[in-house]
N, C-alpha and C positions, 0 to 999 in steps of 0.2 A: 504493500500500500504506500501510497506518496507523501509524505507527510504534506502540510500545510505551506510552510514556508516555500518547496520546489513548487508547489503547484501556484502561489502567486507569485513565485519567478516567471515559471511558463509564460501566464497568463498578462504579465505585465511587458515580455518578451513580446509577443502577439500583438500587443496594442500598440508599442512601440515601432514596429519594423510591420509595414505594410506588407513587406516582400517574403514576410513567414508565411509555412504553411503550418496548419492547424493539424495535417497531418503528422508533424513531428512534433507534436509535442500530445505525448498520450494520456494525459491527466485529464484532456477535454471528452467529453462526453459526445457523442456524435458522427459524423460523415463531414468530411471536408465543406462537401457544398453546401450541409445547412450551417455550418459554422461559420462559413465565410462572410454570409451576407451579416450576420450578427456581429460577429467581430470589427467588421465594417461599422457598422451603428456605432459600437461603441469607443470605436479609434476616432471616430468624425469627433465624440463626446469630448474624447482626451484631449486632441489637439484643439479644439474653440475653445475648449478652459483655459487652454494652456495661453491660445494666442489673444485671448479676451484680457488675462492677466498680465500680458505681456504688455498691450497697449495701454493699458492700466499706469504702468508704471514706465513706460517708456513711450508718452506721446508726442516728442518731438522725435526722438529719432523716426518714429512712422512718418512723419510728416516727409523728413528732408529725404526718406527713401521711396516716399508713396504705399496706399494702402497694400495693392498685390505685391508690392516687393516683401512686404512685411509681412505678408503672410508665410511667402515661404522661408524666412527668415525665423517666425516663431515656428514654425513646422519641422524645420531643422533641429534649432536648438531645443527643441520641445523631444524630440529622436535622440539627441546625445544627452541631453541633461532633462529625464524626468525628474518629475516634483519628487519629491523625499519629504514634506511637511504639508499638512492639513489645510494649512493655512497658505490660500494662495496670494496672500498679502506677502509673504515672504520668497515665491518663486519670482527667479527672476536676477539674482546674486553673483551667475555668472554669465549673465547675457554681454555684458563689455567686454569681459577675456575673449568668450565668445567671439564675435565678430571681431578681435585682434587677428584673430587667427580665421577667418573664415576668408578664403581666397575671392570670394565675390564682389566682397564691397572694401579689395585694396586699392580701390580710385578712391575711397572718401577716406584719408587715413586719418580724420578728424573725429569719423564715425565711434569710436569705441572712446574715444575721452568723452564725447556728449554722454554717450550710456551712461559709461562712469559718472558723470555728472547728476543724469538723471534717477539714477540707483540712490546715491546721496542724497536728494529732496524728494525720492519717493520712502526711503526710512525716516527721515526727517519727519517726513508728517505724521508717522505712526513712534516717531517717538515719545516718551514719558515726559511729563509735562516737567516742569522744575518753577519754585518759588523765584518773585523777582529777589534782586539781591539786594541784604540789610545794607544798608549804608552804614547803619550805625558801628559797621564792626569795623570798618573802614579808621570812623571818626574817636574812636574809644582805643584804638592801637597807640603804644606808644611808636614815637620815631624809631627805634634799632629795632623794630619790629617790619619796618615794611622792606627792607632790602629782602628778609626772608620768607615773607609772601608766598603763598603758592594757591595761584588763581584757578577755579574750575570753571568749562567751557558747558553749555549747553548740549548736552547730550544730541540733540538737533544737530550742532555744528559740524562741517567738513569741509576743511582744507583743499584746494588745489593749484596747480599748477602744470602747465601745460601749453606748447607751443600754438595753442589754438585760440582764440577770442572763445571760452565755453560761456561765460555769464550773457555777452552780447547774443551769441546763437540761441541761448535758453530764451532770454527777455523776448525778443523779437516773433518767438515761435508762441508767447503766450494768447491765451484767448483775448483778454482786454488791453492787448498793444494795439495802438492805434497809429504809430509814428511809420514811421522807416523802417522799412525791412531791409533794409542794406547791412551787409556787417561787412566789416574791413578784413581781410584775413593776411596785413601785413607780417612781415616775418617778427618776433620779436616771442617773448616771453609774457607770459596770461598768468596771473594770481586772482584768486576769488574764492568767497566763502556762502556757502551754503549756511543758512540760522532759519530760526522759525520764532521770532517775537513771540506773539502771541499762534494766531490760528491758521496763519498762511506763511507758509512757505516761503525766502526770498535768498535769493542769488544774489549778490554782489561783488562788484572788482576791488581789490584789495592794491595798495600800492609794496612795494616789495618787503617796507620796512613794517606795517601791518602783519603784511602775512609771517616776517620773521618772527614777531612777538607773539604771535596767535599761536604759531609751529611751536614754538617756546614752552609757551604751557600747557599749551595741550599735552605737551611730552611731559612734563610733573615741572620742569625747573622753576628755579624761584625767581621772584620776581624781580629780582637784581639781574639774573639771568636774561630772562626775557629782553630787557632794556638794553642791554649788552648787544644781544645779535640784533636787536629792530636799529639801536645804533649804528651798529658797524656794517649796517646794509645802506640805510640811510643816515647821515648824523643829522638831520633836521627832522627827526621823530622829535614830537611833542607827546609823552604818556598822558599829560593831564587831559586834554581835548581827547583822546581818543578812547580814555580810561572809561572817560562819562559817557561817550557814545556807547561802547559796547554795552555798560552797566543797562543804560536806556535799552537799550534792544536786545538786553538780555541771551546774548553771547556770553558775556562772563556772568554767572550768577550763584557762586562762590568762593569764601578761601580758605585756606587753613593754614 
């Protein structure tokens, strides 16, 4: 007898690989022919879940590729990388690597940083809220206390960088842009943070000496650290102006 486990290997084999036969795998009950059409039904089922959550979570990249290309884009990746969790809020983790590596779309070698991008404000939104931050713990420190600082980041938050303009591509591809759809894709170096204020989601470009101090603590160093590399990236960092903004927007919204 089969145990349980080989038998939804089979059966997940099946769904996966259109090009199985039902014949080879003997745990199915049946004749090839009545299995086929069924198995059909239910492989349609897999892949529209798959590529329903796909678009879900990545609806700019469908855009810049169009709907049919994206189909078989999630139809693919959906064949090499089935869900492994319940929850198809969380399928979808390695669709950027993915398409690094998928030979078809090496004309858009920008393609897989947007993913990347887009995977980050698609966790973003489902992550765990966080209180704004006390000021007061700020204003009750003595001085030899703040060089050893050590800021926490909005669980929301993700860093990036990347030869590509991704916050302009992101903005521009949203529903309620109304401007320009032009984006520059001069050569040069792109910094930019994903955060979620309060209930929506926001991209933003970061100048290099931001993104140093944000890389900083999000890595644990302390806040003398921070200041150091956002310095020696740029020395016209000002922490006071920028301390406030992030506080406000709830980027930083703790310390210890």
């Amino acid at each position: 007898m089969v145990d349980l486990t080989t038998a939804q290997a089979a059966l997940a084999n099946l769904l996966r690989d259109a090009s199985a036969s039902p014949d080879a795998e003997p745990v199915l009950l049946g004749s090839a022919t009545t299995l086929a059409p069924r198995l059909a039904l239910y492989r349609g089922n897999v892949f529209a879940n798959a590529r329903k959550a796909l678009a879900a979570a990545f609806p700019v990249t469908e855009q810049l590729v169009g709907a049919e290309f994206f189909d078989g884009l999630a139809r693919e990746y959906a064949r090499r990388s089935p869900s492994r969790d319940g929850d198809l809020t969380r399928y979808g983790d390695a669709f950027a690597a993915f398409l690094g590596e998928f030979e078809h779309v090496r004309d858009l070698p920008y393609l897989p940083h947007v993913a990347g991008l887009e995977w980050a404000v698609h966790c973003a939104h489902y992550a765990a809220d966080a209180d704004r931050f006390d000021t007061l713990k700020l204003a009750s420190l003595p001085d030899e206390a703040w060089g050893t600082l050590r800021l926490r980041l909005h669980a929301a938050c993700a860093l990036f960088v990347s030869p590509w303009p991704l916050a302009a591509i992101w903005k521009v591809h949203q529903r309620d842009h109304l401007g320009d759809r032009t984006v520059s894709f001069d050569s040069g170096t792109y910094r930019c943070l994903v955060s979620r204020p309060l209930w929506r989601v926001q991209v933003g470009e970061l100048g290099v000496a931001e993104h140093a101090f944000l890389e900083a603590a999000q890595d644990g160093l302390s806040l003398h650290r921070c200041v150091d590399e956002a310095v020696t990236a740029d020395p016209s960092f000002d922490l006071g102006p920028a301390l406030a903004a992030w506080i406000e927007a709830r980027v930083i919204v703790d310390l210890s």
